[in-house]
N, C-alpha and C positions, 0 to 999 in steps of 0.2 A: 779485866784481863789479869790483872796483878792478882787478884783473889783466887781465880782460876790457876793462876801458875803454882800460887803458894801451897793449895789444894793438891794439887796434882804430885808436886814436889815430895807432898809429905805421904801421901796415899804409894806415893815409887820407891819413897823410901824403906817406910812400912813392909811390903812386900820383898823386897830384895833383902831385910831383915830377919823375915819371917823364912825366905828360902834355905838361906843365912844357917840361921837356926836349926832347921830341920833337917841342910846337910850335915850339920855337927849330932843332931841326935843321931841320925841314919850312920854317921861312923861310930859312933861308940855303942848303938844298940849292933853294930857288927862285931866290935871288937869284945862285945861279953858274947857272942855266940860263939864265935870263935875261943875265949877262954873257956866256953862250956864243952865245947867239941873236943877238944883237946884233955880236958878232966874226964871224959868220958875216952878219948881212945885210951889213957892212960892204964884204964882199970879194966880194958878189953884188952890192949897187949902188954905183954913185959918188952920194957925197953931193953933191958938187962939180959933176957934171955933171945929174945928174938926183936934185934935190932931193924935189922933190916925191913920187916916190914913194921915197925914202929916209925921209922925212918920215911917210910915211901908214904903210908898214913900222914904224915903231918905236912910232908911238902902237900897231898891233895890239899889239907885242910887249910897251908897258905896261900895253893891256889885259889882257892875258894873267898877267900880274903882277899886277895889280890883284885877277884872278878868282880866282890860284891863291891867296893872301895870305887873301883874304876866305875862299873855302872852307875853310884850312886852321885860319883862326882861329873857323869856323861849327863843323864837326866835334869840334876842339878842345873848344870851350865845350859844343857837347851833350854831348858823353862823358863833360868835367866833371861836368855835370848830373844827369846818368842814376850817376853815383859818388856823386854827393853823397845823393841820392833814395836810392839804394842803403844807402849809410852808416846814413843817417838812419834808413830801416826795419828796417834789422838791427838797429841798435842800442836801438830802440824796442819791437820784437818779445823779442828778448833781454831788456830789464828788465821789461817788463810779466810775463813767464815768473818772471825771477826771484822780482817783488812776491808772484805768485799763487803760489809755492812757499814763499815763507814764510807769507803769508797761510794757506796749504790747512796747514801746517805747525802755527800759531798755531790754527787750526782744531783740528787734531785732539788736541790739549795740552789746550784746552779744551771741547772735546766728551768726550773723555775724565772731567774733570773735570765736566763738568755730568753725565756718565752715572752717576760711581759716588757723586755726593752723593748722590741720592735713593736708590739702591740701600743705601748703609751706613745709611741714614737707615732706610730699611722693613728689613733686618734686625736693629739695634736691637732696631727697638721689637717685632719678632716674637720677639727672643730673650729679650726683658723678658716680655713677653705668657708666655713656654713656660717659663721657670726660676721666675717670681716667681706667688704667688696675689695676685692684685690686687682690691679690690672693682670692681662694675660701674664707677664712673663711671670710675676710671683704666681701666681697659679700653677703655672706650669713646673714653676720648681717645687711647687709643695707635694705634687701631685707625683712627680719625680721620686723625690722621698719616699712617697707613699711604695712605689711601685720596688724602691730598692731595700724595704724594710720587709716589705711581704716575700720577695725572692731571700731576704737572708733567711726570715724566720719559713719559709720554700727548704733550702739548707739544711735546717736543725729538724724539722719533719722527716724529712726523707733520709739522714742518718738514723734517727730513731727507730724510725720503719724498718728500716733494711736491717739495725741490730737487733729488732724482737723475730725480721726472718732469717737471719743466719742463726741466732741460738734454737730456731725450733726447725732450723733446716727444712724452710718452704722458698726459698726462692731459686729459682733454675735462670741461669744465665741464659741473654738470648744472642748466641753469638753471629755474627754476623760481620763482612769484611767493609772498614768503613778508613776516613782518610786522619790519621791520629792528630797531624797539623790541624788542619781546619778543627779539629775539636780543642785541640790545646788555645788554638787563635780565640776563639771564640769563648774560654772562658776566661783568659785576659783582657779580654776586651770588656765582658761583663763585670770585672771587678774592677778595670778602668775607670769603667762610669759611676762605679757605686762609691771609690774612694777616692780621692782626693792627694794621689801621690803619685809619683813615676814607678813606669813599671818599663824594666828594660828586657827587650824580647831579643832573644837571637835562637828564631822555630824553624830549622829546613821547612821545604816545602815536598809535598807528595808521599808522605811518612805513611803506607797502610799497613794494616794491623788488621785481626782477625778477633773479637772479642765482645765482649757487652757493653755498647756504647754508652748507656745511662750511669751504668758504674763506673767504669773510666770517668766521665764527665763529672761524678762524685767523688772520686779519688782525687783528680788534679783541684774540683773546688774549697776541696779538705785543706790539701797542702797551701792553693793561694789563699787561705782564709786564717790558717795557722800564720802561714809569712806576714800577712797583713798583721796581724792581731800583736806582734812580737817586734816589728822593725818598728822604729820612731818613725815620725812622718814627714823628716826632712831626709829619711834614707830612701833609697831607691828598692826596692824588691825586683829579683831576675830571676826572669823563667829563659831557658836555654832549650832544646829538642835538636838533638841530632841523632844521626844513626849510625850502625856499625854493618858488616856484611850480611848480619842474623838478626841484630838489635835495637831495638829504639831504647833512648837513655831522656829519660825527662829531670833535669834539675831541675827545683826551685830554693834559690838562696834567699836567706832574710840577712838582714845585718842587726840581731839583735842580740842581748846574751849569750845567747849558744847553751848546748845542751851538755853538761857534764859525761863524763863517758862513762860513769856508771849507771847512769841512765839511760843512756840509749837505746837500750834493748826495753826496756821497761814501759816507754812512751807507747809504743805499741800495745801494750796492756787494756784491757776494759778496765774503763774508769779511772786512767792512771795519769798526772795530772804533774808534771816537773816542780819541784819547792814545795814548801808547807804553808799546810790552805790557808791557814790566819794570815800569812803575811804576802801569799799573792797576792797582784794586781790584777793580773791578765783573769776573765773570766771566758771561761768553755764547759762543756759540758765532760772531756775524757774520753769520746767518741770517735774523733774523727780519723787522728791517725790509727786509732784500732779496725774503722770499716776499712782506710786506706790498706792499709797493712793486708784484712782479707780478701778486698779487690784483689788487688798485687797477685798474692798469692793464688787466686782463681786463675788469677789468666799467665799459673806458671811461670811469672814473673818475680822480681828480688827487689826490695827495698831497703835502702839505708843512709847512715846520719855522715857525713863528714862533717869536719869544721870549716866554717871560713873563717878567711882573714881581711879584716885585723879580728871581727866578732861578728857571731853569728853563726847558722847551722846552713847546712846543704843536704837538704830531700832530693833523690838519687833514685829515680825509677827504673829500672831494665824491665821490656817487655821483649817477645818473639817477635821474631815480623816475620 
């Protein structure tokens, strides 16, 4: 990147050098045409004898001066212009490629990693399950695991999924009027059993909504999976649902870090991942608030970040009802 810039810097320079230049020759090969023009009316009129039109001759030939100076310094500056514009976009198009190749980079590092947690996780406990006689209850928790490893890495599939159909725009919504509580209930209750902390609910009841019920249901498991992943596990996570005259409003608060506010807008982003990747902890993939984000947006709806207090963020649904 750095070798790119220096490149580029000096190739801008160069050029804007060379315009440079060639407006400076383009006035002084004016100003000898102009002395030549002038030696020549000289010796076609007497000044002496007939001013006047010696007089009216040479304002033409300042006009002419005048016009060729202005056009040369008009052309000059466009071209400038249209280099600079030039610059600017190359060099804008270049880093945004570069960001998203690291980004898609830092991506796959950790896609890779959220794939094979859950996978060594469900061989485990199926290798424990096949070598050990266990009574029913250990069984049945191993078997547990098994079933909440396959529903997360269920999760990172069908993000994946849905972001290779919205960038090739093949997926069509299937809308349909369903009841947004009972969907909300029911993925807290699913991430109830999968983790091992309080989850405080306060869901109206009878909330319906008109929309694509599989992506709602990956919208909200995005946001409880980000709150999980970010709140310590003696904090509580709350998911809230109420409504307005027009609106249903889904919070879910973490009580973790919290998200700087020059970020905010940015988490949204494909691939875009809050701190610097050597020294995070938390691993994701960069996916989820960005399908969230085009959920939202499908069904004409708005999302965003507040703070809580004392720390921590607040995901902030608005949908139609």
């Amino acid at each position: 990147m750095r070798f790119f810039t220096s490149v580029h810097l000096l190739l801008l320079a160069y050029i804007i050098a060379a315009i440079v230049f060639w407006e400076i020759s383009l006035q002084q090969q004016s100003g000898r045409i102009y002395a030549q023009e002038v030696i020549t009316l000289k010796s076609q009129v007497d000044s002496l004898h007939d001013p006047t039109a010696y007089n009216r001759e040479l304002s033409g030939l300042e006009h002419k001066l005048s016009m060729r100076k202005s056009q040369y310094i008009g052309e000059g500056a466009t071209f400038l212009i249209v280099i600079l514009i030039g610059a600017v976009v190359v060099y804008s198009s270049f880093h945004r490629r570069i960001m998203l190749s690291r980004q898609q980079n830092n991506f796959m590092l950790s896609v890779t990693h959220e794939l094979k947690s859950p996978l060594a996780a469900m061989k485990l406990n199926l290798q424990t399950l096949e070598k050990h006689q266990l009574d029913e209850e250990k069984r049945k928790q191993l078997l547990e695991r098994c079933i909440k490893e396959s529903n997360r890495l269920n999760d990172l599939c069908n993000n994946m999924l849905f972001a290779s159909q919205i960038e090739g725009r093949q997926y069509r919504p299937a809308i349909e009027k369903f009841d947004l509580s009972e969907l909300v209930e029911d993925a807290v209750n699913d991430y109830a059993g999968r983790y091992s902390r309080k989850f405080e609910e306060d869901i109206v009841t009878g909330c319906k909504i008109n929309g694509d019920k599989m992506l709602l249901h990956m919208a909200i498991n995005n946001l409880l999976e980000n709150a999980v992943k970010y709140t310590p596990e003696d904090k509580p996570v709350s998911i809230r649902l109420n409504t307005t005259q027009n609106t249903a409003i889904l919070q879910v608060t973490d009580e973790g870090a919290g998200i700087p506010d020059s970020e905010k807008k940015k988490v949204f982003n494909k691939f875009y991942r809050v701190g610097n990747e050597e020294s995070r902890k938390a691993k994701g993939t960069g996916l989820g608030l960005y399908l969230t984000n085009k959920i939202v947006q499908q069904h004409k709806g708005r999302i965003t970040i507040k703070d809580n207090t004392p720390s921590g963020s607040v995901f902030e649904i608005s949908l139609p009802v």
